[in-house]
N, C-alpha and C positions, 0 to 999 in steps of 0.2 A: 504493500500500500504506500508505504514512505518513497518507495521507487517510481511510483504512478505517478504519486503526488510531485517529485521533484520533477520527473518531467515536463510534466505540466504546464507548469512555472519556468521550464527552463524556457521552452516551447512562445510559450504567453511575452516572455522579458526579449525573446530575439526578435516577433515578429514586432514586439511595440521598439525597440530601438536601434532595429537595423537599420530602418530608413532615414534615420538621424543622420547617420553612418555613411551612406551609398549616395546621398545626393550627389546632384553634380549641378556648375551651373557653368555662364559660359561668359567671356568675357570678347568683344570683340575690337578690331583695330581698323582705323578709316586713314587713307592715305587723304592730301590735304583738299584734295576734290571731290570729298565725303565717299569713296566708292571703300566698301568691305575690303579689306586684303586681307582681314588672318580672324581666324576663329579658334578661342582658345578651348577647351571643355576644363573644365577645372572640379574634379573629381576627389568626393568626399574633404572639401575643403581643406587639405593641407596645401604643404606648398608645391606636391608634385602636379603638374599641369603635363594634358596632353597637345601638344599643340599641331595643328594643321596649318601649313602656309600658303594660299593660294596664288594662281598666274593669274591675274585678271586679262591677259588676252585669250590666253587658251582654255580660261576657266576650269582649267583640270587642278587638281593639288599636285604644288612642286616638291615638300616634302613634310615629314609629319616626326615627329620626336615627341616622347617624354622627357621633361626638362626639370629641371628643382628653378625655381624662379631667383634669378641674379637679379639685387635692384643693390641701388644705394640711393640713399640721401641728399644733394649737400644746399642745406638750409631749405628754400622753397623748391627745389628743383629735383626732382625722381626721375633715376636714370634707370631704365634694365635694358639686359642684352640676352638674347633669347638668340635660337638654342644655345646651350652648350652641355654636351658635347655635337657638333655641327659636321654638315659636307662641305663646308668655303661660303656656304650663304648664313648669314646672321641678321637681327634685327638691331639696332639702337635705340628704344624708344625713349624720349624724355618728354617730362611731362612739363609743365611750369616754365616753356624754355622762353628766355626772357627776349626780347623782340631786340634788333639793332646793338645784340654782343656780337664778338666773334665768338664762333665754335669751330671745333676739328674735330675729328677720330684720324687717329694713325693707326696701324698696324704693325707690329715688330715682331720677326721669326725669332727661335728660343735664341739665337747668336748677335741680338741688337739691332740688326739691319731691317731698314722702314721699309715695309712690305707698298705700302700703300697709304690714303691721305684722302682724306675728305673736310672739305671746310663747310663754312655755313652751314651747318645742321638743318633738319627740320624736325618736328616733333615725331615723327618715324622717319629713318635713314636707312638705308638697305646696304650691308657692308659684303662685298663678296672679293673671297680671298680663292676660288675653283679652282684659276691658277698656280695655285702652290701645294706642295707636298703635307700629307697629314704630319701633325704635330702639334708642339705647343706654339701660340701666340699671345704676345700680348697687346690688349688695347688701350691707349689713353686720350680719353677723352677729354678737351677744356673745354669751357665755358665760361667765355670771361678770365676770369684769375682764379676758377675752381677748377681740379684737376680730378680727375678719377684714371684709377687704372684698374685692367680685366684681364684674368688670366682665362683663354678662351682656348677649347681643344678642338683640332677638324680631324676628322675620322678618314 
């Protein structure tokens, strides 16, 4: 009877607090002529995110990752760079980004040498490193006189 009963109860506690659990909601990205470019699903609310990226010419998905979400801070301004670990295409997203700074991303292979260079920012950036060998790189991003750096993997 103790056996029935505990089932019961085990039974009754999963189906009422699984779906706590299992939601998922979804977070989406508009390049600056309001069109969709990326659909995030963000499952059971951690920071694991599955991410889809779309081509808006060819309307097919270019590619799709599981990512731990990389942001920072610095004062009003939220930087993330999505995916990582990557195939050579990455996102920049910033949020808050302040109108008439300068901004950059650089790119440097694990040996210091500038892969690549992007100025003017916009609040999504599309960084794409295809051309290069998988490895480590790293990213630094300014804005202004704030500085971030990202240690980013291409597969």
């Amino acid at each position: 009877m103790k056996r029935k009963s505990f089932t019961i109860i085990l039974i009754y506690c999963t189906t009422l607090f699984l779906p706590l659990f299992g939601q998922s909601s979804f977070d989406y990205l508009y390049d600056p002529a309001g069109n969709r470019i990326s659909r995030t699903v963000v499952v059971g609310g951690g920071t694991e995110k599955s991410l889809s990226i779309f081509d808006p010419s060819t309307g097919k998905v270019k590619d799709e990752a599981i990512l731990k979400s990389l942001e920072e801070q610095l004062g009003e301004i939220k930087i993330t760079v999505y995916p990582n670990p990557n195939r050579g295409e990455m996102v920049v997203q910033i949020q808050n980004l302040p109108r008439k700074v300068s901004s950059s991303v650089k790119v440097y292979d694990a040996g210091g040498k500038l892969i690549m260079e992007k100025k003017n920012l916009q609040p999504y950036t599309q960084v794409d490193i295809t051309g290069s060998p998988p490895g480590i790189y790293f990213l630094k991003i300014s804005i202004g006189k704030e500085v971030s750096e990202w240690k980013v993997i291409k597969k």
